[in-house]
N, C-alpha and C positions, 0 to 999 in steps of 0.2 A: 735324370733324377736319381736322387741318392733311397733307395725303396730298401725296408724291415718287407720282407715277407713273412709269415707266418705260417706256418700247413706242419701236420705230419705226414713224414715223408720214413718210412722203412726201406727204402732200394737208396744203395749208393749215390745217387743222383738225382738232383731233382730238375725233370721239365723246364718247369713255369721260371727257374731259377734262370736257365742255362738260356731261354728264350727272352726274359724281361733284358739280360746282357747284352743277346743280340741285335735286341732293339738299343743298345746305347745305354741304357743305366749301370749304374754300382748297385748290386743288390746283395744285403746280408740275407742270410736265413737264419730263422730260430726255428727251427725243429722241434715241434711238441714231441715224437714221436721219441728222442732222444730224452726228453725231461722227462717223460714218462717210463720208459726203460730203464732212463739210467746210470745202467753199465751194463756190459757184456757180459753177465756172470749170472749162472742160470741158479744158484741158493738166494744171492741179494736179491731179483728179479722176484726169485718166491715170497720173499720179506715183502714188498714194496706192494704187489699185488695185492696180500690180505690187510696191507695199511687204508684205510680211511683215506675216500678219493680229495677230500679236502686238503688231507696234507701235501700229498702229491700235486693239488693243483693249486696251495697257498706256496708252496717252494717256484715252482713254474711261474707265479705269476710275481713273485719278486723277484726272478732273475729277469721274466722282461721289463720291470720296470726298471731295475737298476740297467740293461744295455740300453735302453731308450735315454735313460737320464746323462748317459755317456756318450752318446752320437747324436747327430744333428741330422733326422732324418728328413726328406719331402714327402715322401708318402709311406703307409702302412697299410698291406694285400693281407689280409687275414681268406686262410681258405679254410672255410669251415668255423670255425673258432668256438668247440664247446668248451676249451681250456680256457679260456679267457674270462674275465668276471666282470660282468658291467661297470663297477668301479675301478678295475685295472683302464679298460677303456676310456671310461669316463680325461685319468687323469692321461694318459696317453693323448688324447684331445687336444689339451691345453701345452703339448710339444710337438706333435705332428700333425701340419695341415689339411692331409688327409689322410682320410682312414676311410678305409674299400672293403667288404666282404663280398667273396665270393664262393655263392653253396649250389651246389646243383641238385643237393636235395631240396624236399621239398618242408617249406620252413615248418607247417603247421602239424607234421607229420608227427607224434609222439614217439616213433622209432628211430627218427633221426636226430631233435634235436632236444635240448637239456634248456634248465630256465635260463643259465650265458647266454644262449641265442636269442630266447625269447624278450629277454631283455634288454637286450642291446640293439632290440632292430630300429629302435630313434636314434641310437648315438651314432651307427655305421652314418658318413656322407652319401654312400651308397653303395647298394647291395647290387652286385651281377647274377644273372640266374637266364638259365637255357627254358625257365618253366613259363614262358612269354603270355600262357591261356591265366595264369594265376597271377598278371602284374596288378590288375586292380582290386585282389585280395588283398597284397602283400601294400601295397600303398593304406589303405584302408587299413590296415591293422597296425602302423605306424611307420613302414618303413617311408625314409626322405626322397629316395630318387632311385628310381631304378632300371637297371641298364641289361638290356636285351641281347644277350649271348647267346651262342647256339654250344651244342655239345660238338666237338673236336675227338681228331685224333691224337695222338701225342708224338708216336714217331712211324715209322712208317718202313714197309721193307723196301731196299733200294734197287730189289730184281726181285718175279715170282720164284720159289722152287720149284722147279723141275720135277721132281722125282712125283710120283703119287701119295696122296697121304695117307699115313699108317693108321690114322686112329677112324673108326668110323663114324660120330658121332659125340660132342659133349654140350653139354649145357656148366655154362659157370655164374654164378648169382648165388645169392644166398638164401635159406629155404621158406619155404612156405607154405601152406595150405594147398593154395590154386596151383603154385611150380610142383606140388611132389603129383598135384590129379594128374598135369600135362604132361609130366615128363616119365609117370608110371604107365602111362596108356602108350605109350609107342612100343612095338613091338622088335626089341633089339637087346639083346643082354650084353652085346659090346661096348654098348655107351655109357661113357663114364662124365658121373656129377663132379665139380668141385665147387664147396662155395662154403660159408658160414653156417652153422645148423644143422646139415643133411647126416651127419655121424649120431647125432645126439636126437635129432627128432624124425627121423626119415623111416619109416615104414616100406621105403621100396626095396624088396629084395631083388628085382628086375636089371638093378643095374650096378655098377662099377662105382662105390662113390671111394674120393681120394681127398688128397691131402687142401689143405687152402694153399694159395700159390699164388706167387711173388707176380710184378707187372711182366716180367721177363717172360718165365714159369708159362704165364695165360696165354702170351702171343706165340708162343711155342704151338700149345694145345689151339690155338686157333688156324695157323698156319700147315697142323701135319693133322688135321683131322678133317674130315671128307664133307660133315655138315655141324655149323654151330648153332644152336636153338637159344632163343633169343625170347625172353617172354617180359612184357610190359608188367611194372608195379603196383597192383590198383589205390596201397596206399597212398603211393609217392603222387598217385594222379598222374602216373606217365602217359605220355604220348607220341613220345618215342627219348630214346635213352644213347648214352654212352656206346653202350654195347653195336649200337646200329653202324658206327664209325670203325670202333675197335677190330671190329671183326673183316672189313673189307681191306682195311690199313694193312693185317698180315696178310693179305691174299688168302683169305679164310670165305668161306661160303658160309649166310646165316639163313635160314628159317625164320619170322620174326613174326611176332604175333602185329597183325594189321592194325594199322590206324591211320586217322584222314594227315596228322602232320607226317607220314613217315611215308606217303605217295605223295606229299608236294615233295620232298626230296629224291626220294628215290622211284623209278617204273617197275612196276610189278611186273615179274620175272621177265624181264630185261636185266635192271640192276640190284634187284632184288627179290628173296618169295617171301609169301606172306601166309599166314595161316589163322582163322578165328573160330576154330574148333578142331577138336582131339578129331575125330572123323576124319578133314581134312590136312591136317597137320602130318599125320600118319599116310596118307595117301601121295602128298609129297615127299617125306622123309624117304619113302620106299623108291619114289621115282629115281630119285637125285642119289640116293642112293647108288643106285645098278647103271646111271648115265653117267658116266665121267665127262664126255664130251659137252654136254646140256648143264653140266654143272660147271665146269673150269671156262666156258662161256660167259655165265654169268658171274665169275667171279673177276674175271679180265673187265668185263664193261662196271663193276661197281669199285672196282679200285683204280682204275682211270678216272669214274666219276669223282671221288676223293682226290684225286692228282690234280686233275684240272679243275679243279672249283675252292671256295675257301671255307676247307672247313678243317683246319689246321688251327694247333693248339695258337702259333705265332700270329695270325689274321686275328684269331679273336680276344687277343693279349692286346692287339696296336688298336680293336675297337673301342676297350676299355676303356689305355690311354688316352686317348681321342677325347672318347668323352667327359674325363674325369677332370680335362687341362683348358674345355671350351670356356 
């Protein structure tokens, strides 16, 4: 199939791009991420930012219409798409067969999405989503059909590191009320935050917060750091996330706040730990901490479990296809 992807994409290279290939398509990318940037020029950048997000996304949304009206595409993967304007879609319709959205947040979230999403959720042919407890919300509230994903890793280390890792301890997410109680009650001043918010609204003086950090940047910090804490969304209505994958993919060890989907996957500390209060959170962190052997354990048997199972970005790209061509 000849596939328009859509996503913002800031890292050199995009995944979903490099895998939809592997399976056999031609796939263009349109990079919001660049129509909103720009250019490389950190004065123009300052212009563009204090303009009116209208303009910035009436420009983005007549370049995709004019590269649609120029190419003869089969399908159109929008990831995410709050760039997108219902009427951009709309006419987009009426030149490509299909048109796919895939969000892993959660639709109804006012943190994640803008009225583009809200209103486009009858025009998508169908929406993918890892949020399986919220299918018969998201039907009910208009969506057409929808297609049961799981959350994936994206790439994957091709040997452990050896060495021990230098960092003790990070949490990466972005902040929160309930993330700054969990991650200010452990008691460690070497563990260091990174995420969206924590500079500007974080009250913790307890710990190390740093920079926001690139997809690269985080599998770093998750691969040289000793324990990665992992805490569920309560607006996104998580039940288990991203993070649950990301972290075993570097040969990284996570702490994860418990839930009933995140032991069909994974065995409590076998190939994973869990925690559902600051009390016991803490009483692990200290363990696992001072055990290297009890923790690089568990970190060999949950990155095998990701080896040998399918929860690779490329399995749940060929379930979509599957489904989208029945």
């Amino acid at each position: 199939m000849k596939i328009l992807l859509c996503e913002s994409y800031p890292e050199n290279v995009s995944r979903e791009k490099i895998v939809l290939e592997e399976l056999g398509n031609s796939v263009y990318l349109f990079n919001f991420y660049l129509h909103t940037k720009r250019i490389n020029n950190k004065l123009i950048n300052k212009i563009v930012k204090y303009l009116p997000i209208d303009f910035v996304f009436d420009e983005l949304n007549k370049n995709l219409i004019n590269l649609v009206d120029s190419q003869n595409f089969d399908m159109m993967l929008v990831y995410y798409g709050k760039e997108i304007y219902p009427e951009t879609l709309s006419y987009i319709k009426t030149k490509i067969p299909l048109v796919v959205n895939w969000n892993g947040d959660e639709l109804f979230n006012k943190l994640n999405n803008n009225q583009n999403i809200l209103n486009s959720l009858a025009i998508y042919d169908f929406h993918c989503s890892p949020r399986h407890h919220l299918k018969s919300e998201y039907l009910l509230k208009g969506v057409k059909q929808f297609i049961e994903v799981d959350w994936y890793y994206k790439t994957v280390l091709d040997q452990p590191i050896n060495s021990l890792p230098i960092i003790n301890g990070n949490f990466i997410g972005s902040w929160s009320p309930k993330r700054e109680r969990i991650i200010s009650s452990i008691s460690d001043d070497e563990m260091s935050i990174h995420g969206w918010g924590w500079k500007k609204k974080s009250k913790c003086t307890n710990k190390k917060i740093g920079v926001l950090l690139t997809e690269k940047s985080m599998n770093q910090v998750f691969s040289n750091s000793k324990i990665s804490i992992n805490i569920l969304t309560d607006e996104n209505r998580d039940n288990i996330n991203f993070r649950n994958y990301e972290i075993p993919s570097q040969y990284g060890f996570q702490i994860t706040e418990r839930s009933d989907r995140i032991l069909e996957i994974f065995q409590e500390d076998k190939t994973i730990v869990c925690f559902s209060g600051t009390e016991e959170l803490n009483d692990k962190y200290k363990f696992y901490l001072n055990n290297d052997k009890e923790r690089r354990k568990i970190v060999a048997n949950s990155f095998n479990l990701l080896k040998s199972n399918s929860f690779d970005l490329k399995t749940q790209m060929k379930k979509v296809l599957t489904e989208i061509q029945k």
